[in-house]
C-alpha positions as CSV (number, residue, x, y, z in Angstrom):
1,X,-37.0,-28.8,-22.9
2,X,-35.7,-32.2,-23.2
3,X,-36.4,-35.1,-25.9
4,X,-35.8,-38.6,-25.0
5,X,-34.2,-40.3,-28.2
6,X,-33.4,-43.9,-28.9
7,X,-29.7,-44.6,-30.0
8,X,-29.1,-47.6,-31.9
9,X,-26.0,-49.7,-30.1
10,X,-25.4,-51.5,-33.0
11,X,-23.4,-54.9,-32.8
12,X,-19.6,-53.6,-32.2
13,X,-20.0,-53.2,-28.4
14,X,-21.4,-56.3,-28.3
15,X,-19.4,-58.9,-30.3
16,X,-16.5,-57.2,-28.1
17,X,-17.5,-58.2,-25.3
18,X,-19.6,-60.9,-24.3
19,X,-20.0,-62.5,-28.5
20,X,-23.6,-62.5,-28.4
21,X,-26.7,-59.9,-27.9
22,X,-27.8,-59.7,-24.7
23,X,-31.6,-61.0,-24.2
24,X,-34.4,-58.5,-22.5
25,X,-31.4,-55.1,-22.9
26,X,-33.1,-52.2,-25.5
27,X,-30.9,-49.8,-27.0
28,X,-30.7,-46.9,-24.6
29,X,-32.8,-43.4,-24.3
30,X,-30.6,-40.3,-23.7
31,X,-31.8,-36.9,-22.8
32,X,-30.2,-34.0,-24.5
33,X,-30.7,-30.3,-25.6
34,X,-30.1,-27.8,-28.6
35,X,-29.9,-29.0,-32.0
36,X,-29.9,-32.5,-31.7
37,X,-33.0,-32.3,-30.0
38,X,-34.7,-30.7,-33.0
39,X,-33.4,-32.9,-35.1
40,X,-34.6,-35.7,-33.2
41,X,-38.2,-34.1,-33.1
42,X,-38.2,-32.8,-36.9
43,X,-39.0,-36.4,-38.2
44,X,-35.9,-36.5,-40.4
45,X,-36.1,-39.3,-42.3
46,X,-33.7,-42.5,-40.8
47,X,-31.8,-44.0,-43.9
48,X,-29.4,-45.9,-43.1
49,X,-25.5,-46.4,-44.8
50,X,-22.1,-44.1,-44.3
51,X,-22.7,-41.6,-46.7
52,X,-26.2,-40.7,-44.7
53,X,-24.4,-41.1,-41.5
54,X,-21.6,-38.8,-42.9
55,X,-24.0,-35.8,-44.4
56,X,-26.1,-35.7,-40.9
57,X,-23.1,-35.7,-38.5
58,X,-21.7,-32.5,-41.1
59,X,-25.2,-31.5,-41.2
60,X,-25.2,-31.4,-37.1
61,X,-21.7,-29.8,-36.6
62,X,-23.1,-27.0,-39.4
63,X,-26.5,-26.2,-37.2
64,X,-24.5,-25.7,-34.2
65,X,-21.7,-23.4,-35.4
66,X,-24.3,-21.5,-36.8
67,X,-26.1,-21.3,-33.9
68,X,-22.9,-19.6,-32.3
69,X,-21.1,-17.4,-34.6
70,X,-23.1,-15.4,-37.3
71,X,-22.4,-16.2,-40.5
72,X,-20.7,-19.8,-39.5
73,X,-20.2,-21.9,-42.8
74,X,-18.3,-25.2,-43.8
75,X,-15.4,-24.5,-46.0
76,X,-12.7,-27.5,-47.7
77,X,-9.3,-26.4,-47.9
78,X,-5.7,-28.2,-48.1
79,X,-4.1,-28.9,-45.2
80,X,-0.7,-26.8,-45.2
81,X,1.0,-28.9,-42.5
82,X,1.9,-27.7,-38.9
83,X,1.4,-24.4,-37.5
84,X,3.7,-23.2,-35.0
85,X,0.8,-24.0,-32.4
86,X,0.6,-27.4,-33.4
87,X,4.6,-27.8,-32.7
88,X,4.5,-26.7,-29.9
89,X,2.9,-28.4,-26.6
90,X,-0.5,-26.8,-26.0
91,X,-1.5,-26.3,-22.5
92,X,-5.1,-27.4,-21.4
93,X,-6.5,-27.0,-17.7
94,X,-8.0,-29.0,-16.2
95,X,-11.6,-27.6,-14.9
96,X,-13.1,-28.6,-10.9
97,X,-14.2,-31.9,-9.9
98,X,-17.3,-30.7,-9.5
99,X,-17.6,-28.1,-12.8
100,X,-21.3,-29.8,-13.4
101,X,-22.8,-31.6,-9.8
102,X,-25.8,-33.1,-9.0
103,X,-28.9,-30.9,-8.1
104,X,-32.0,-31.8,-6.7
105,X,-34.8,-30.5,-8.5
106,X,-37.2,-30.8,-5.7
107,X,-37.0,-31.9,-1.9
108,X,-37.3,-35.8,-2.1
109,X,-37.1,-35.5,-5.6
110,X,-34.6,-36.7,-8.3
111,X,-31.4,-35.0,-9.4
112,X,-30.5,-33.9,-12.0
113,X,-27.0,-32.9,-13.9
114,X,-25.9,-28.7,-13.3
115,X,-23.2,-26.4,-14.4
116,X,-21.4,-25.4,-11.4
117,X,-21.7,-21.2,-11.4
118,X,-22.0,-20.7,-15.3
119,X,-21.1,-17.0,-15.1
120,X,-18.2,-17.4,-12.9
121,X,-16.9,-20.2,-15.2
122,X,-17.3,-18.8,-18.5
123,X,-15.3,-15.4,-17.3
124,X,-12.6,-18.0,-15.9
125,X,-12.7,-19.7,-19.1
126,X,-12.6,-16.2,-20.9
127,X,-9.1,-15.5,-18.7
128,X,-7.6,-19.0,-19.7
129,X,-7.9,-18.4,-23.4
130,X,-6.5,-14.7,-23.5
131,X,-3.7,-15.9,-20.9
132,X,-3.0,-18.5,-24.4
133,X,-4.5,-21.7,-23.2
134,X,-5.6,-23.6,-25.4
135,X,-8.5,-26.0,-23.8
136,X,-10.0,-27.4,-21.3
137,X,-9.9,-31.1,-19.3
138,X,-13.2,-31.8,-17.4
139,X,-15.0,-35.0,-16.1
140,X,-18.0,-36.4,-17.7
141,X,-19.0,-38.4,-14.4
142,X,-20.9,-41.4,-15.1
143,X,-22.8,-41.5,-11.8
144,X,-24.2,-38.3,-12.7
145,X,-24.8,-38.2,-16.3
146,X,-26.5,-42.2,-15.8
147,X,-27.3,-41.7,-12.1
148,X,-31.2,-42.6,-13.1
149,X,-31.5,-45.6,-14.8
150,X,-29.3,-47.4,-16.7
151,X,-29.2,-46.7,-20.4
152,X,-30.7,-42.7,-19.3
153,X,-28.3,-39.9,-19.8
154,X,-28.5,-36.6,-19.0
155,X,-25.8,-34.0,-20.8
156,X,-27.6,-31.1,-20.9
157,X,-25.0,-29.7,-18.3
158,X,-22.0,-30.6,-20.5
159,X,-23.8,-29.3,-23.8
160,X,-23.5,-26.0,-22.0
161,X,-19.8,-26.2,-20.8
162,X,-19.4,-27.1,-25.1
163,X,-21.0,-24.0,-26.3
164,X,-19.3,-22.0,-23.5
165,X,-15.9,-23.6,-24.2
166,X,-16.7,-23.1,-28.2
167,X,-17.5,-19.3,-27.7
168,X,-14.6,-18.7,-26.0
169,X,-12.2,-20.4,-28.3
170,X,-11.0,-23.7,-26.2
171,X,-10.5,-27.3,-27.2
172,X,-12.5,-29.9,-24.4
173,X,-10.8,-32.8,-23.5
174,X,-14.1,-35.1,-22.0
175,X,-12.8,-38.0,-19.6
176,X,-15.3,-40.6,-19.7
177,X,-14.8,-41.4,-15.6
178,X,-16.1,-44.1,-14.9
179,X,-14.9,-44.1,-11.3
180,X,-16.2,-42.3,-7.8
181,X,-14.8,-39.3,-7.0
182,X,-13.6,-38.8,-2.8
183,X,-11.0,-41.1,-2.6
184,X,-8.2,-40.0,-3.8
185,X,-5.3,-37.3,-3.4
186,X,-7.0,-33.4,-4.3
187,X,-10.5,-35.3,-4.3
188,X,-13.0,-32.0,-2.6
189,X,-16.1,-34.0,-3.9
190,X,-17.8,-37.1,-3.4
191,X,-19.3,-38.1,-6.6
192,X,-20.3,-41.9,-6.3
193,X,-20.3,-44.7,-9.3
194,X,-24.5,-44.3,-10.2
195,X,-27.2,-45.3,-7.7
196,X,-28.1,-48.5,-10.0
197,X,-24.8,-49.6,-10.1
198,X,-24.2,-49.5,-6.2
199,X,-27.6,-51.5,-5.5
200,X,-25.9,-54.4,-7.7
201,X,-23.5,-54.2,-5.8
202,X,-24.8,-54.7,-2.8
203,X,-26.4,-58.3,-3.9
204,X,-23.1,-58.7,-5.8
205,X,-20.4,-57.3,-4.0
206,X,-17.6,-59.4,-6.5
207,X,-18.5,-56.7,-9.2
208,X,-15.7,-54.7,-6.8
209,X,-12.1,-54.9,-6.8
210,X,-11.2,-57.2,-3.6
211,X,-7.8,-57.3,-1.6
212,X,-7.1,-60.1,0.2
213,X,-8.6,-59.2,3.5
214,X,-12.2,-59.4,2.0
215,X,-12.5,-55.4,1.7
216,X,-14.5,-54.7,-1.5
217,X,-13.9,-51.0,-3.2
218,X,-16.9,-48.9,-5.0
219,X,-14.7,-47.0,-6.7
220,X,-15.0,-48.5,-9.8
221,X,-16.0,-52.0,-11.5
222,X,-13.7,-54.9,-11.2
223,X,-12.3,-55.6,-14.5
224,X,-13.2,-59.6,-13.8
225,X,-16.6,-59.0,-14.8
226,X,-15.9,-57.1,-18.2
227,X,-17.4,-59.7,-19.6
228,X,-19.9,-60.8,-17.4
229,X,-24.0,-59.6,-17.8
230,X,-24.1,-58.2,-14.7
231,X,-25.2,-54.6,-14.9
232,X,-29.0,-55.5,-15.5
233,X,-28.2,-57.7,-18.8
234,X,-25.4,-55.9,-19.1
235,X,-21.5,-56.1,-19.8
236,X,-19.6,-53.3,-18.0
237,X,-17.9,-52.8,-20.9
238,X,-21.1,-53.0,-23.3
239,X,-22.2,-49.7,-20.5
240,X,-18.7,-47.7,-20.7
241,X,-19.5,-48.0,-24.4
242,X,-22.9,-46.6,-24.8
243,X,-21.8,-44.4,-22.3
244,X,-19.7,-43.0,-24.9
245,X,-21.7,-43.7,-27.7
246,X,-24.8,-41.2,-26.0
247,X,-22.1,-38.6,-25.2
248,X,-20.7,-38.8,-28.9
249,X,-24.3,-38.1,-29.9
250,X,-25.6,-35.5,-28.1
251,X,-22.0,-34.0,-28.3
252,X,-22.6,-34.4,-32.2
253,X,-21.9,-30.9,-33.7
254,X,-18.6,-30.1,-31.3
255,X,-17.0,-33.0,-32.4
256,X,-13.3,-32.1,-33.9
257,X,-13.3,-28.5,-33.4
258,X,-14.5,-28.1,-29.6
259,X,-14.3,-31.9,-28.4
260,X,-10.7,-32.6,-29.2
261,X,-10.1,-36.0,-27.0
262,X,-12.0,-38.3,-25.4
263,X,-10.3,-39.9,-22.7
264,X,-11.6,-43.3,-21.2
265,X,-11.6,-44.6,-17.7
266,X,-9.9,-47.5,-17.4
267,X,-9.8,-47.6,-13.1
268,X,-9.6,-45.6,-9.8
269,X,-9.1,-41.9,-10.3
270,X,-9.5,-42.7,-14.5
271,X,-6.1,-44.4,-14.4
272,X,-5.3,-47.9,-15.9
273,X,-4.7,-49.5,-12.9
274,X,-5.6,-52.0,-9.9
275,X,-6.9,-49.2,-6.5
276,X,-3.8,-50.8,-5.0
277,X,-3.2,-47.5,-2.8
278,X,-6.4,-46.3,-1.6
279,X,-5.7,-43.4,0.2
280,X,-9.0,-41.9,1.2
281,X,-10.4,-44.4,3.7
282,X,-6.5,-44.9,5.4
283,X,-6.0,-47.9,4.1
284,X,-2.5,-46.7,2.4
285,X,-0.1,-43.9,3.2
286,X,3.0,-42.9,1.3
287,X,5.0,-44.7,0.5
288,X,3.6,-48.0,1.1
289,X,4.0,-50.9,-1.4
290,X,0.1,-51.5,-1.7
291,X,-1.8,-54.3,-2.0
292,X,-2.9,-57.0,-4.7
293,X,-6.3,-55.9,-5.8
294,X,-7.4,-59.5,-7.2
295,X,-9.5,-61.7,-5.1
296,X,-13.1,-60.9,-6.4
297,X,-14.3,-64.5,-7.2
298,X,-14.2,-63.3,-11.2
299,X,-10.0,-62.4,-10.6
300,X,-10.1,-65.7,-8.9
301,X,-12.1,-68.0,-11.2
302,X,-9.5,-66.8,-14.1
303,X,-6.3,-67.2,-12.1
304,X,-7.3,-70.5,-11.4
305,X,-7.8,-71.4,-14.9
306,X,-4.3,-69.9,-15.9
307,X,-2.7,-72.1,-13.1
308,X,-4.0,-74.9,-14.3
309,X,-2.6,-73.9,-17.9
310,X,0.3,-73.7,-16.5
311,X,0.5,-77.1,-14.9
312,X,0.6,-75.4,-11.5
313,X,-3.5,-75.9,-10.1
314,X,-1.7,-74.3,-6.2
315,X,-0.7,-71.2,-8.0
316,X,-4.3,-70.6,-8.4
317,X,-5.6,-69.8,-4.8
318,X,-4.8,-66.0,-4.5
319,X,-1.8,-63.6,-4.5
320,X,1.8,-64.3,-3.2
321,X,1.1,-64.9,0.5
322,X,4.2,-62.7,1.5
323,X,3.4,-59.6,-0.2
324,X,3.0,-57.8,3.0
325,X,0.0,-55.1,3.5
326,X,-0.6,-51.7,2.3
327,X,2.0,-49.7,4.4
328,X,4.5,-51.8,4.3
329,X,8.1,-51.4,2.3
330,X,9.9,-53.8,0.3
331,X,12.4,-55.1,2.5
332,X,9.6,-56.0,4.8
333,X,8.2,-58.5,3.1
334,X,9.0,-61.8,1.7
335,X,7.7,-61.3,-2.6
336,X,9.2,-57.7,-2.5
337,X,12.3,-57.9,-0.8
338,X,15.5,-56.6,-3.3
339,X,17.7,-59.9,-2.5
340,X,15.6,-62.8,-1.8
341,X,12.3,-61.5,-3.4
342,X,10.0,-64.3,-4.4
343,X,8.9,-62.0,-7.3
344,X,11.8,-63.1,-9.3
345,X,11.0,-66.8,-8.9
346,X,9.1,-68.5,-11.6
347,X,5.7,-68.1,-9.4
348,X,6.4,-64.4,-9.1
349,X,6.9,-64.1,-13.1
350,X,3.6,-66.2,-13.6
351,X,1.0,-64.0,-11.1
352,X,2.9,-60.4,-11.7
353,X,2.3,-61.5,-16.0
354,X,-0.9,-62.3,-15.3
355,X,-2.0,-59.4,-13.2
356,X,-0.5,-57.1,-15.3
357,X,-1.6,-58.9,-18.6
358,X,-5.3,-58.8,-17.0
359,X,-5.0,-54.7,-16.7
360,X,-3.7,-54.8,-20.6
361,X,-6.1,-56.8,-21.4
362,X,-8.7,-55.0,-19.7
363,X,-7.6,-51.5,-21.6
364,X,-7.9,-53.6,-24.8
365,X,-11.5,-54.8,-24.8
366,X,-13.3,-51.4,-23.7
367,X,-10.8,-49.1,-26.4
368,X,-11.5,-52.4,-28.8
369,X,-15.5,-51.1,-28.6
370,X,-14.4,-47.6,-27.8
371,X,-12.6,-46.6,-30.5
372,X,-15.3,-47.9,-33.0
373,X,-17.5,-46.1,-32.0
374,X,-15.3,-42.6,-32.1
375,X,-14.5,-43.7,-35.4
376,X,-17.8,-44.0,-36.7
377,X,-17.6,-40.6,-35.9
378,X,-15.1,-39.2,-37.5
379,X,-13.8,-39.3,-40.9
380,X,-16.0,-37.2,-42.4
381,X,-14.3,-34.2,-41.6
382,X,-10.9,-34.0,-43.3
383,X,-10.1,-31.2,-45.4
384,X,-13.1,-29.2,-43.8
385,X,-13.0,-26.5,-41.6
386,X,-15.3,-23.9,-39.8
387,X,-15.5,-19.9,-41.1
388,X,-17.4,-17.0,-39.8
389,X,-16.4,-13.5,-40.3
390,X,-14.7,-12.2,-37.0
391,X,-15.1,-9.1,-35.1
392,X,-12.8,-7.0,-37.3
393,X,-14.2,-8.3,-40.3
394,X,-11.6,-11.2,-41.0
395,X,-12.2,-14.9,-41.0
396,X,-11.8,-16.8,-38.6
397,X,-11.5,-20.6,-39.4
398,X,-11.2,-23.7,-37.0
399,X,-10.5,-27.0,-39.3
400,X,-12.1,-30.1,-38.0
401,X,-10.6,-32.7,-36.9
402,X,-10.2,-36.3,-35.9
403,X,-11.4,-36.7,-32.1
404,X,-8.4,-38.6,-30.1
405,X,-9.2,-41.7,-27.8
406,X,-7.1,-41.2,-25.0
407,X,-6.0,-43.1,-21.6
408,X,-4.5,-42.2,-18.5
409,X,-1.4,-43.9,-17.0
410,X,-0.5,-43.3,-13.2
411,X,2.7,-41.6,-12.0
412,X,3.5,-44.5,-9.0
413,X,7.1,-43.4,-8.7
414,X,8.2,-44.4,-5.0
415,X,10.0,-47.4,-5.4
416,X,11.3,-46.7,-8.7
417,X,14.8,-47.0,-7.8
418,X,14.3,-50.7,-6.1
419,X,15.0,-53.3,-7.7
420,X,11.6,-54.6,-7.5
421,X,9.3,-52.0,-7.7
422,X,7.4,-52.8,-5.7
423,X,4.9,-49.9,-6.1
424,X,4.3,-50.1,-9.6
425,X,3.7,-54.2,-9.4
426,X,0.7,-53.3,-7.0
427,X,-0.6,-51.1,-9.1
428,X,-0.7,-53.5,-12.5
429,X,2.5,-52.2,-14.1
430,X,5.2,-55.8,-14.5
431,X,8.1,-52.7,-14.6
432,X,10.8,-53.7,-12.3
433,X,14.8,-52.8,-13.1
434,X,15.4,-55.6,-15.1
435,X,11.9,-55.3,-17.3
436,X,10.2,-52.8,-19.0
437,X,6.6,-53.0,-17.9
438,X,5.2,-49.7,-20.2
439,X,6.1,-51.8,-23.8
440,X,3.4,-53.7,-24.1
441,X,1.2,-51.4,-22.4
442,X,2.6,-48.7,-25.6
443,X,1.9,-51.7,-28.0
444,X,-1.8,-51.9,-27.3
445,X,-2.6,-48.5,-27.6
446,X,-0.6,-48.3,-30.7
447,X,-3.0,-50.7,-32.1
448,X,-5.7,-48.5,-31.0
449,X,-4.0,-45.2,-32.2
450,X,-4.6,-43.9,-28.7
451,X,-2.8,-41.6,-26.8
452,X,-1.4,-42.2,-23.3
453,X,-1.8,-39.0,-20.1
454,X,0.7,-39.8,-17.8
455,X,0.9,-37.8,-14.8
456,X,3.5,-36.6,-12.0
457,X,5.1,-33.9,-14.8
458,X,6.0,-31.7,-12.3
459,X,8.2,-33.9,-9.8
460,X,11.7,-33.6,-9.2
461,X,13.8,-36.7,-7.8
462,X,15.8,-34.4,-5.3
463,X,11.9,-33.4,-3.6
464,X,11.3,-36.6,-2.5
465,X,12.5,-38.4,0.2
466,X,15.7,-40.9,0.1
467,X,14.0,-43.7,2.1
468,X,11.2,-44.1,-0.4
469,X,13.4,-44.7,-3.2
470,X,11.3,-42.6,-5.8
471,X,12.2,-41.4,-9.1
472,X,9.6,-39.3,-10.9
473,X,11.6,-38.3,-13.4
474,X,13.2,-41.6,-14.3
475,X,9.8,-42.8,-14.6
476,X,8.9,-40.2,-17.1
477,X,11.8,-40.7,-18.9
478,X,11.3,-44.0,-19.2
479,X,7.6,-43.7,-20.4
480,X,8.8,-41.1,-22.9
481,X,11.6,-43.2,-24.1
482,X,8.8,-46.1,-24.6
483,X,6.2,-44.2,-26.4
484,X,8.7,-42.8,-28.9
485,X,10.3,-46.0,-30.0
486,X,6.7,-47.8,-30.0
487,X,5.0,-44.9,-31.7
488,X,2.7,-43.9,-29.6
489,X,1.6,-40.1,-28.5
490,X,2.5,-39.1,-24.9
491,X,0.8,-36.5,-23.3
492,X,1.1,-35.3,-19.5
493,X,-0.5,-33.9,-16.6
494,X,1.0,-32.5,-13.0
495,X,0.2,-34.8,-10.1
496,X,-0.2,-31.8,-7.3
497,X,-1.5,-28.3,-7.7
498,X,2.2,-26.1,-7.8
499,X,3.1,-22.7,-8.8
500,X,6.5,-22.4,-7.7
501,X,9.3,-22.2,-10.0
502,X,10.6,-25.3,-9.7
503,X,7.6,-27.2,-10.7
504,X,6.9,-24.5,-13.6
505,X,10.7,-25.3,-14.8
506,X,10.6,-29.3,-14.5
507,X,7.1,-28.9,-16.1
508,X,8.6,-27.2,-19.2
509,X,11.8,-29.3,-19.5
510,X,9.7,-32.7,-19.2
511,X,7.2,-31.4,-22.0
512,X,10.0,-30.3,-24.6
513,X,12.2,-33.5,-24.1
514,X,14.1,-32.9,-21.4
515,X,13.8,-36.5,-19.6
516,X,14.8,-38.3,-22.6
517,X,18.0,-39.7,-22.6
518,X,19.7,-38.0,-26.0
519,X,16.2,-36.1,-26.9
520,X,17.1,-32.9,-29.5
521,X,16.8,-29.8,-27.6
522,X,13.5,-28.2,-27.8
523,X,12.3,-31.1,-29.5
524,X,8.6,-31.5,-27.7
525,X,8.3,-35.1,-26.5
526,X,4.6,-34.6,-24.8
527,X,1.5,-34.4,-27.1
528,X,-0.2,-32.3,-24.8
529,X,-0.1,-30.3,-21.2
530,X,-3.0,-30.6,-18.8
531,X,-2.4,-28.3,-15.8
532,X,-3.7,-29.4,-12.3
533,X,-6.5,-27.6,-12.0
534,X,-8.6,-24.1,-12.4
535,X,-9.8,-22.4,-9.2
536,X,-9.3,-19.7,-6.8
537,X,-5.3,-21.3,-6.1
538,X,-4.5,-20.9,-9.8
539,X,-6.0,-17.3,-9.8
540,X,-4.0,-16.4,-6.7
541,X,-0.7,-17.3,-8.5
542,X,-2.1,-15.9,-12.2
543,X,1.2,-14.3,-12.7
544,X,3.2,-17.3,-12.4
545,X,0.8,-19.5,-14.4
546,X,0.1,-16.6,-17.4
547,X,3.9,-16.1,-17.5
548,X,4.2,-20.2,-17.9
549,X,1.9,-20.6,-20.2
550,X,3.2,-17.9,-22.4
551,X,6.7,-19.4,-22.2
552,X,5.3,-23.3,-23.3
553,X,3.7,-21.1,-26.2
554,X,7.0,-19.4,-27.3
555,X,9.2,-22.9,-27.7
556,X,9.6,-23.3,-31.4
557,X,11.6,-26.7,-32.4
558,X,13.5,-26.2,-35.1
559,X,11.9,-27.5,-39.0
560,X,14.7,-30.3,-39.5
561,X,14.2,-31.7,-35.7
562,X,10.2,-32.0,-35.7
563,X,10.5,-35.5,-37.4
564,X,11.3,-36.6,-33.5
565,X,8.7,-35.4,-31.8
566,X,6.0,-37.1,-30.5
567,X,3.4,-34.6,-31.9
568,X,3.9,-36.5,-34.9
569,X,2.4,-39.9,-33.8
570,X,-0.9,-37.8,-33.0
């Protein structure tokens, strides 16, 4: 049965975004299952203050564990430093677009969130583990879990995929997406932003990223209206952080020892960026340069105010006229071109800074309200850890930990080896071969402490063809090479679904260093492995992958190198 429960926002959310509360919005009611339910029904008294906050959410994570293992108890101990698992790079999988859909309960009728063949998964989950996996990735889509109403969640699904994950001994890593699903490479679903959101849209059609031929994309929100009330009294970023906020509470008592990351959506397909190559209405093709994503009138009301700043009011009327259209390469256009490219001119440096400071910027607001809210969260738990007698009669313990805020970064490699870039200036990223575009991008999640999931692992430069100028592996390098002298943890993820041996190998030579110009040998410079993806293709190769998983567990750096490892930022 579910309990509807009010959830207080509090004022971080707001003063991040928009400096004031917004009149006529009420805190939101969530739906949820299990333990916090009771809770919420038992008529626990509501005292306010840390130390209150701090004995409920241990009180929460107690209930549950012992509601899974018999004999489950809370135990303090002293840290010891790493295990060998913790120096090496864990590898999580991640699970099917569609692990929990959208049911209808009855013809006509509403829908409602479902786990996606629960015996099926929990066997697959089951195999994972014993194969030495150590968790899972899976999307926590916002237009199902908010698809109702705004400010109405429904996790009940994703409570289940929890206790399943917990039983079977896997982490979660839970990607706040924020984005449709359908539209993008490996997309087998079509999961829409929620019904709510869309009928905005439709009397507000600016709440959409824009390219300079008018077409508006539902993917996700524009990042021009951050700020703006425009969700039903709203900020988007006020409803990406409740979002998080109800997940963080009905997800209450898997916190740190099932739910290990929480990675925020930030764009199309998750990824901090502009949809600059939509691929799934044919807009783009590989590898075209893409187009300038910033001609929503909220994009537009701000570059004009930066022109003017500037002392240049006709910078302030759109993109670089010349930029050419999705298909098109570099040399074809006029802003691109590698010898007379406008991009190098001081109008090029003024739009590409701010488009790509707009993107940073963006990031920075929602992990500003974000990461508050994980924090008050956390903190609680170090030094404590979970017991229960195991099967053969020893314990087994699980310490709690800090939950990670996480981001994903996209692997736009063709291009690479231009001299502008082309692709990557599209996209958001300012990187071109005379300018590192990743730095400041590293330096604001360093002020967050959050970790950055870059993908394209698995690429080799010698797969990809000569025309399109790519480099996959110069671009990881280069993003490895960043995040180590920022500080900041780097974890990565495979771009296409591959089980041959030379995507296994370049996955296990980028994870332990390899791209890194000078990196120690078998020093692991990614944080973390998430393969692409769990379904009947990985179970068809199962050889290949087992035998690849057991070979990411077996890498050991050696004590006196560990100091240069990335795990150490996490």
């Amino acid at each position: 049965m579910r309990t509807h429960l009010q959830v207080a926002c509090g004022s971080h959310g707001t003063a991040s975004t928009s400096g004031r509360r917004l009149a006529g919005w009420r805190s939101p009611a969530f739906r949820v299952q299990g333990s916090l339910a009771r809770r919420g029904a038992s008529g626990a008294p509501k005292a306010s203050g840390t130390s209150h906050r701090k004995t409920m959410r241990r009180a929460s994570v107690r209930q549950t564990c012992e509601s899974l293992f018999s004999g489950a108890e809370l135990v303090d101990f002293e840290s010891k430093g790493a295990s060998r698992q913790e120096v090496n790079v864990p590898v999580y999988v991640m699970l099917p677009l569609d692990t929990v859909f959208a049911e209808q309960e009855t013809e006509g009728g509403s829908y409602r969130p479902v786990l996606k063949t629960p015996k099926k998964l929990n066997d697959a989950l089951r195999k994972l583990r014993e194969a030495g996996v150590t968790g899972v990735m899976v999307d926590v889509w916002w237009g199902i879990v908010e698809a109702d109403a705004p400010g109405t969640y429904n996790f009940d699904a994703y409570l289940e995929l929890l206790k399943m994950a917990a039983l079977n001994g896997l982490k979660v890593q839970a990607v706040m997406s924020f984005h449709a699903a359908g539209g993008n490479v490996g997309d087998n679903v079509n999961i829409p932003l929620p019904d709510w959101v869309l009928r905005v849209g439709e009397g507000h059609p600016d709440i959409f990223y824009t390219d300079a031929s008018g077409h508006r994309n539902p993917e996700c929100l524009s990042l021009g209206c951050d700020r703006e009330p425009v969700l039903e009294g709203r900020t988007p970023v006020r409803a990406y952080t409740d979002f998080v906020r109800a997940f963080l509470a009905a997800a209450e008592g898997y916190l740190g020892w099932t739910v290990s990351e929480v990675t925020v959506g930030l764009g199309p397909a998750g990824e901090m960026r502009y949809p600059s190559y939509p691929e799934g209405d044919g807009r783009w093709r590989f590898p075209g340069i893409g187009e300038f994503q910033c001609y929503d009138a909220y994009m537009l009301r701000d570059l004009r105010e930066r022109a003017k700043e500037a002392g240049h009011p006709e910078w302030g009327h759109g993109g670089p006229h010349d930029s050419g259209n999705y298909t098109k390469c570099p040399w074809e256009t006029g802003f691109f071109h590698p010898d007379t490219g406008s991009y190098k001119t001081e109008y090029g440096d003024f739009f590409l800074r701010w488009y790509s400071e707009s993107l940073v910027d963006h990031a920075d607001r929602v992990l500003s309200s974000v990461t508050g809210v994980v924090a008050q969260h956390c903190g609680w738990n170090r030094g404590v850890a979970i017991e229960w007698p195991g099967e053969d009669g020893t314990k087994v313990r699980r310490p709690i930990e800090d939950v990670k805020v996480g981001i994903k970064l996209a692997g736009v490699h063709w291009w690479y080896k231009s001299s502008s870039h082309a692709g990557e200036l599209t996209a958001g990223y300012y990187n071109t071969r005379d300018r590192n575009g990743y730095e400041g991008i590293m330096e604001m999640l360093k002020r967050h402490g959050a970790v950055a999931n870059f993908t394209a692992v698995e690429m080799r430069d010698c797969e990809q063809p000569d025309y399109a100028k790519c480099s996959p592996q110069g671009l990881l390098g280069q993003l490895q090479e960043t995040a180590l002298a920022v500080g900041v943890p780097l974890a990565g993820e495979n771009a296409l679904q591959r089980y041959d041996k030379f995507a296994l190998d370049q996955i296990e030579h980028a994870s332990y260093g390899g791209e890194v110009r000078g990196a120690i040998e078998s020093c692991p410079q990614l944080k973390r492995l998430t393969f692409l993806r769990m379904g009947q293709s990985m179970f068809d190769n199962w050889d290949a992958f087992e035998s690849f998983v057991v070979r990411m567990n077996r890498r050991s750096p050696d004590e006196a190198k560990k100091v240069l490892s990335l795990q150490n930022m996490y």
